[in-house]
C-alpha positions in Angstrom: 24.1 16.2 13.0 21.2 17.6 10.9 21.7 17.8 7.2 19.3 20.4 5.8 21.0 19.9 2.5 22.7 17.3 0.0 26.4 16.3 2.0 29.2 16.2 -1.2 32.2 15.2 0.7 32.5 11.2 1.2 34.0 11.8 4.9 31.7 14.3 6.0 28.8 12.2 4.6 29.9 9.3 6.4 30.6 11.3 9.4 26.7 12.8 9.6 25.6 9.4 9.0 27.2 7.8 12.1 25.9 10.5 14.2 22.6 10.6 13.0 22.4 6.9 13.1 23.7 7.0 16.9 20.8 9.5 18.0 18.2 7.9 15.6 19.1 4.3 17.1 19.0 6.0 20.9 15.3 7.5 20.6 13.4 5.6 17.5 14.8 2.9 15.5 16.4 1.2 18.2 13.3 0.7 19.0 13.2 -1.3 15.0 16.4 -3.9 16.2 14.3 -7.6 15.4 14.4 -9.3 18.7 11.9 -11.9 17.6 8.7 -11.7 19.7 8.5 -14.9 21.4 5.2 -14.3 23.6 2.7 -17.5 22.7 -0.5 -16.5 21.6 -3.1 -15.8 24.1 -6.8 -16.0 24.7 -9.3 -13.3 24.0 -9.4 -12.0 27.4 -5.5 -11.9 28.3 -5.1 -9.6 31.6 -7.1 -9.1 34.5 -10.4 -7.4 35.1 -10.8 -4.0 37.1 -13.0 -2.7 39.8 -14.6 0.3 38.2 -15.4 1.4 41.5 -11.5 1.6 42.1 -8.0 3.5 40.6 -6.9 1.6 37.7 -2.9 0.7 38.7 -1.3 1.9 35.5 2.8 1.9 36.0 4.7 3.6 33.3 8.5 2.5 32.5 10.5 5.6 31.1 14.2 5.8 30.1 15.0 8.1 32.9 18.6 7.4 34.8 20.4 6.6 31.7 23.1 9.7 31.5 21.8 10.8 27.8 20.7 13.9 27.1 18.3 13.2 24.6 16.8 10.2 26.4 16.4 12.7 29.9 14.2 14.7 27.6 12.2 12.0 26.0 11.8 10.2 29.8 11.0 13.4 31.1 8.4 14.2 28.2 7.0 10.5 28.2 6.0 11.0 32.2 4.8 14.6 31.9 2.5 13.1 29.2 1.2 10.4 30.8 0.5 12.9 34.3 -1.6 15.3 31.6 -3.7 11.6 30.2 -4.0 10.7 33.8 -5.4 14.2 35.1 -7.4 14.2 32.3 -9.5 11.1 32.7 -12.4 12.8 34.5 -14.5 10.3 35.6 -12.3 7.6 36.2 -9.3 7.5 38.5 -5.8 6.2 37.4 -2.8 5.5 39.8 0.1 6.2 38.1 3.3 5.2 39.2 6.6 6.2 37.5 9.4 3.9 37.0 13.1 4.6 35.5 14.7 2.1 33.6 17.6 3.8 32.1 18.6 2.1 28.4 18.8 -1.2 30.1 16.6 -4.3 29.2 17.6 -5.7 32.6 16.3 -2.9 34.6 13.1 -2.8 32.2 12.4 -6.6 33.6 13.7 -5.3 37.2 11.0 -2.5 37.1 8.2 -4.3 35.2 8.2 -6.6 38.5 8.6 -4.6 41.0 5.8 -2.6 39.2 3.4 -5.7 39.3 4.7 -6.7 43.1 3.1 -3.3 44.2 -0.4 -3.9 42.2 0.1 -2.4 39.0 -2.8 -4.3 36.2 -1.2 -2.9 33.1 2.2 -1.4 32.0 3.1 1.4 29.7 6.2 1.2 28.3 9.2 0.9 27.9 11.1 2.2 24.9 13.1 -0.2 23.0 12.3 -3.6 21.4 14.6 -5.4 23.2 13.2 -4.5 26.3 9.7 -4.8 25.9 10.0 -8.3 24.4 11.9 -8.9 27.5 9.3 -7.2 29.5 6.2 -9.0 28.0 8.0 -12.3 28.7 8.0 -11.6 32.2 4.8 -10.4 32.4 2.8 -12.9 30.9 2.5 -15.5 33.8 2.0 -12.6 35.8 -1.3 -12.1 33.7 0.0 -8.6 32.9 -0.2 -6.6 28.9 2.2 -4.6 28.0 1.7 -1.2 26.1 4.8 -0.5 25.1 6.3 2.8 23.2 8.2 0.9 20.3 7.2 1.1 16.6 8.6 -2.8 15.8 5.6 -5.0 14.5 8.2 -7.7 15.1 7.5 -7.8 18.6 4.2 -7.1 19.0 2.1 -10.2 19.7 1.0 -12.2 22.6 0.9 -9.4 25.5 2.7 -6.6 23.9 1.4 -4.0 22.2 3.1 -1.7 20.1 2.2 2.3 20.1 4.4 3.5 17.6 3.6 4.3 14.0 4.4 0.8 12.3 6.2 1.1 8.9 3.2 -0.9 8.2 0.7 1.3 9.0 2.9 4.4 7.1 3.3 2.5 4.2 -0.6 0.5 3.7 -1.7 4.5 3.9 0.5 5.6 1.4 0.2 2.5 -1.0 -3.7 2.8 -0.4 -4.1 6.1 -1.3 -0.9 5.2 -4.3 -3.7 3.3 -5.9 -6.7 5.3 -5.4 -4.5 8.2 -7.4 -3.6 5.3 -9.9 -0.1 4.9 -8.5 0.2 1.1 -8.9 3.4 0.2 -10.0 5.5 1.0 -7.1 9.3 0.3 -7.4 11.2 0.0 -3.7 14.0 1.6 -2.8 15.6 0.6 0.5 18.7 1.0 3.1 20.2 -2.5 3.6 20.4 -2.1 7.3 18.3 -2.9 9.7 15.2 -0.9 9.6 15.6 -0.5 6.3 14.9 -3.9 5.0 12.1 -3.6 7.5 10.4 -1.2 6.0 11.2 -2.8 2.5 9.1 -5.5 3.5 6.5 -3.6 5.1 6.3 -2.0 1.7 5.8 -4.5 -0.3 3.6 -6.1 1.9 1.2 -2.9 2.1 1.4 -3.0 -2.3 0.2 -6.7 -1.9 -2.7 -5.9 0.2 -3.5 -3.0 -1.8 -4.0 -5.0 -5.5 -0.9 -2.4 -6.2 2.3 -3.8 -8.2 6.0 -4.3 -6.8 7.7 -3.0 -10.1 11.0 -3.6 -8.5 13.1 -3.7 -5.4 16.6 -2.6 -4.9 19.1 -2.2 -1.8 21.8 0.0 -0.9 24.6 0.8 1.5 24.0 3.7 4.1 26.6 5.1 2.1 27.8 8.2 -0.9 29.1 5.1 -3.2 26.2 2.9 -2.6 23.8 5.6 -3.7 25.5 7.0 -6.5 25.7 3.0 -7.6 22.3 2.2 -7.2 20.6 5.6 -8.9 21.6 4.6 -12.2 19.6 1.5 -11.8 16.6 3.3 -10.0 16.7 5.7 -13.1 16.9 2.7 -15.9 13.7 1.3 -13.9 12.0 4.3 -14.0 12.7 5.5 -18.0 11.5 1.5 -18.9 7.5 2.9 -18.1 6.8 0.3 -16.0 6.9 2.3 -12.8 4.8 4.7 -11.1 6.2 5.7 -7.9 9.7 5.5 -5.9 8.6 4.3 -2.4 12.0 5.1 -0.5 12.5 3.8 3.2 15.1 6.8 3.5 15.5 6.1 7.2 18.6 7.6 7.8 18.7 10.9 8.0 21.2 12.1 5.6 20.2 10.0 2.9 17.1 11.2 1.8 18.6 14.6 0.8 21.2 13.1 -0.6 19.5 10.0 -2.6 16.8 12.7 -3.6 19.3 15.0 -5.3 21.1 12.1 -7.1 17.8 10.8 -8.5 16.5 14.2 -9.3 19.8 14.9 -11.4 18.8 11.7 -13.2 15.2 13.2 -14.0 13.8 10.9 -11.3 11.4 13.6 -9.3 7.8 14.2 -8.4 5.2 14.7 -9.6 6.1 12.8 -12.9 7.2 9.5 -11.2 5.3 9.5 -8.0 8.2 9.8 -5.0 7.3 8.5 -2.1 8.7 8.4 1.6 8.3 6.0 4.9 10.1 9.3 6.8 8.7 12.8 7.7 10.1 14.6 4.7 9.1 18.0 6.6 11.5 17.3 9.3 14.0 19.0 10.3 12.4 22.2 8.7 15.6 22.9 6.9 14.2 19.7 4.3 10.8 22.5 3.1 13.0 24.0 1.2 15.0 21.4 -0.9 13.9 21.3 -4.3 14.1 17.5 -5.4 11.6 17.0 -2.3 8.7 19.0 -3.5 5.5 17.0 -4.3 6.8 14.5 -2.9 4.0 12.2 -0.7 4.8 11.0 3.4 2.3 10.2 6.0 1.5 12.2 9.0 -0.6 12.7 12.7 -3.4 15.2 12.1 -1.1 18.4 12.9 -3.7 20.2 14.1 -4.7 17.7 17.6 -1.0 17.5 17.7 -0.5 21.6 17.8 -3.4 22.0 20.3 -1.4 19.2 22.7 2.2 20.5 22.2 0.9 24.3 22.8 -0.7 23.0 26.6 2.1 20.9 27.0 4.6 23.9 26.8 2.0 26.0 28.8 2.3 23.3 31.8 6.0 22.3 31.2 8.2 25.1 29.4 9.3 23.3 27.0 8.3 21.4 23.6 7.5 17.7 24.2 9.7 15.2 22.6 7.7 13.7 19.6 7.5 10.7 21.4 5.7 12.5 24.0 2.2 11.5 22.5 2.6 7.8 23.1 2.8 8.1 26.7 -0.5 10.3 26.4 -1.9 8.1 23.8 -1.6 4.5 26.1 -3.1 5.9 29.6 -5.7 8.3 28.0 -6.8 4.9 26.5 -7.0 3.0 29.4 -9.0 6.1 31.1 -11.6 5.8 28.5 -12.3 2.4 29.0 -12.3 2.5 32.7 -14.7 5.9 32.7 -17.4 4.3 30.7 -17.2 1.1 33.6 -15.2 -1.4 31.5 -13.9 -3.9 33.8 -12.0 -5.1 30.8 -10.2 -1.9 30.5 -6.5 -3.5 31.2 -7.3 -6.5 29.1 -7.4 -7.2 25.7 -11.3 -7.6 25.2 -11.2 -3.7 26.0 -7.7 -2.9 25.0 -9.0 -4.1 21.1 -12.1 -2.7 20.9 -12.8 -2.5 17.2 -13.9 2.0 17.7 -10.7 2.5 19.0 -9.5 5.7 20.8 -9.1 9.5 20.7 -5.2 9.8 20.4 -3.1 13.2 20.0 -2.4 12.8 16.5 -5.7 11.3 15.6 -7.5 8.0 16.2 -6.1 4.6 16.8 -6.7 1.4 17.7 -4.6 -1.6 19.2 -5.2 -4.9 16.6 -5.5 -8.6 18.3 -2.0 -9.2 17.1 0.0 -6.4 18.8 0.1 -3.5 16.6 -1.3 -0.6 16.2 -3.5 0.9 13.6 -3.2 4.6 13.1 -5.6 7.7 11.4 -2.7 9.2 9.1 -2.9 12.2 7.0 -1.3 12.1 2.9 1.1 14.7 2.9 3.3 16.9 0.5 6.0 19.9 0.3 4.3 22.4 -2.2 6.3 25.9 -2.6 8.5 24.9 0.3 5.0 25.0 2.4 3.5 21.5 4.1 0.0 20.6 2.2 -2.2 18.3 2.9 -3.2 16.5 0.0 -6.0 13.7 2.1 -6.7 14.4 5.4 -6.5 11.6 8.5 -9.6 9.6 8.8 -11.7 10.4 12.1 -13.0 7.1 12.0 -12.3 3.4 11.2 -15.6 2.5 9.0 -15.6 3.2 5.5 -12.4 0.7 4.5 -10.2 2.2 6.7 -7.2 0.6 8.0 -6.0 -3.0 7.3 
């Protein structure tokens, strides 16, 4: 399932692709399916106030109950976190309740109320788009926001928040610091599935509110022949000297290695034209060491919050979180914050988007008026098969940062 290397053979290509797609769609990108957000738009102070005085009623909806392996893990990682943000409020006191939903949108909804029926004022969770749109929509003439675990800017809005790492928010941080290095001319190279042409347009959206250029855009099938049919092109675009840097979505997991190589052969490679990825190029580890990857730029969590919580979550758990893990942390150690300083608008939005934002695992955040969130990210490389950090994540949100 993981491809550490460039795949040759059209069948076995084709037959890593499906699998990785299957367990990419189960745990992230599912969470990228466009379900159209159809909240309306709310008032400033959407949700109700707290008691200070009181527990804060948080409920958390995890994927537990739904027969997959990987999803156990991430439900089971997703509550342990949330236990570790709740225990760690000190000075304010959060009542947690747990809540399996399984993979179904129906059960989300089933949960969210039965949730709200026993007192809960805010709701973590769930997982995928689908569901959390679905979930918000219920919630809203309940009075209830929704802090949900998806990355998909395309359903944030009205009272759901997203507390995944956008492709917007990867791609205005590497654009930004694109143009600071005098990167501007940025050609796009995207999947034409799903998530793909969602980063594309998060992409070009981050060169436009960067004063960058979009040199070019191309698509191409999740595929051997779609690559080796568009890399010709990419490499004709490049060789005209109109173009900086190759901003690839690369979402699927064999396709970066293999789209990498294929430009590389065609003298397409960092650090002459600038390559650039919406993807973790240093995951799985097997990736350090290919060659057309080096110099390459990505965007990352500061790595060293995100050792110190994975080492105490192992120490209390036996085993490594799920990546997602931090999310779960991330939404009740913010609403803990709020409530220990005596915020009675710590469940609604006057608190939720408070312009200093919060203390996260993997570096600060805050939660914008229009459903996303806006993330400290580190500018990262592969130098001598070695991560390097080439601008570190922001501790703060003055100085220009962020959107």
């Amino acid at each position: 399932m993981v491809v550490s290397a460039p795949i040759r053979t059209g069948t076995g290509f084709r037959g890593v692709l499906a699998r990785a797609a299957a367990v990419v769609s189960a745990l992230v990108l599912a969470a990228c399916d466009p379900v159209g957000g159809t909240q309306q738009a709310r008032g400033p102070a959407f949700g109700p106030t707290i008691d200070p005085g009181q527990p804060v009623r948080v409920a958390l909806l995890a994927p537990g109950g739904s027969g997959s392996a990987d999803l156990e893990w991430l439900a089971r990682s997703l509550k342990n976190a949330a236990r570790m943000a709740a225990a760690d409020a000190q000075g304010a006191a959060i009542d947690l309740r747990v809540y399996d939903t399984g993979s179904s949108t129906e059960q989300a909804v089933a949960q969210a109320n039965a949730a709200v029926d026993a007192g809960a004022q805010i709701i973590v969770g769930p997982l995928f788009a689908e569901a959390a749109n679905a979930v918000g929509n219920a919630m809203q003439p309940r009075n209830v926001n929704v802090l949900s675990f998806s990355n998909n800017a395309e359903i944030a809005g009205g009272n759901v928040f997203i507390l995944g790492n956008s492709f917007a928010n990867i791609s205005n941080r590497l654009v930004g610091y694109g143009v600071r290095q005098g990167k501007r001319n940025v050609f796009v190279v995207a999947e034409d599935d799903i998530a793909g042409q969602l980063g594309a347009r998060a992409i070009e959206s981050a060169i436009a509110r960067n004063g960058a250029r979009l040199a070019g855009r191309i698509n191409h099938p999740v595929s051997i022949t779609g690559i080796d049919t568009v890399t010709p092109q990419i490499a004709a675009a490049v060789q005209s000297g109109r173009v900086d840097a190759v901003f690839m979505t690369a979402n699927n997991q064999a396709v970066l290695p293999y789209l990498t190589e294929r430009l590389a052969a065609a003298g397409v490679r960092s650090p002459v034209t600038q390559m650039m990825g919406l993807t973790r190029w240093d995951q799985p580890p097997g990736r350090m060491s290919l060659a057309q990857l080096q110099e390459g730029w990505f965007a990352i969590p500061d790595q060293n919050l995100r050792a110190q919580f994975d080492a105490r979550y192992r120490s209390m758990h036996g085993e490594q979180p799920h990546e997602l893990a931090s999310l779960a942390y991330d939404g009740v150690a913010a609403i803990a914050s709020l409530a220990r300083s005596g915020n009675r608008n710590a469940v609604n939005t006057v608190g939720l988007t408070q312009n200093s934002g919060f203390s996260g695992v993997g570096g600060v955040f805050r939660l914008r008026p229009d459903g996303t969130a806006e993330r400290a990210l580190a500018v990262a490389t592969l130098r001598g098969n070695r991560l390097v950090i080439l601008d570190p994540a922001p501790r703060g949100f003055g100085g220009g940062f962020g959107f």
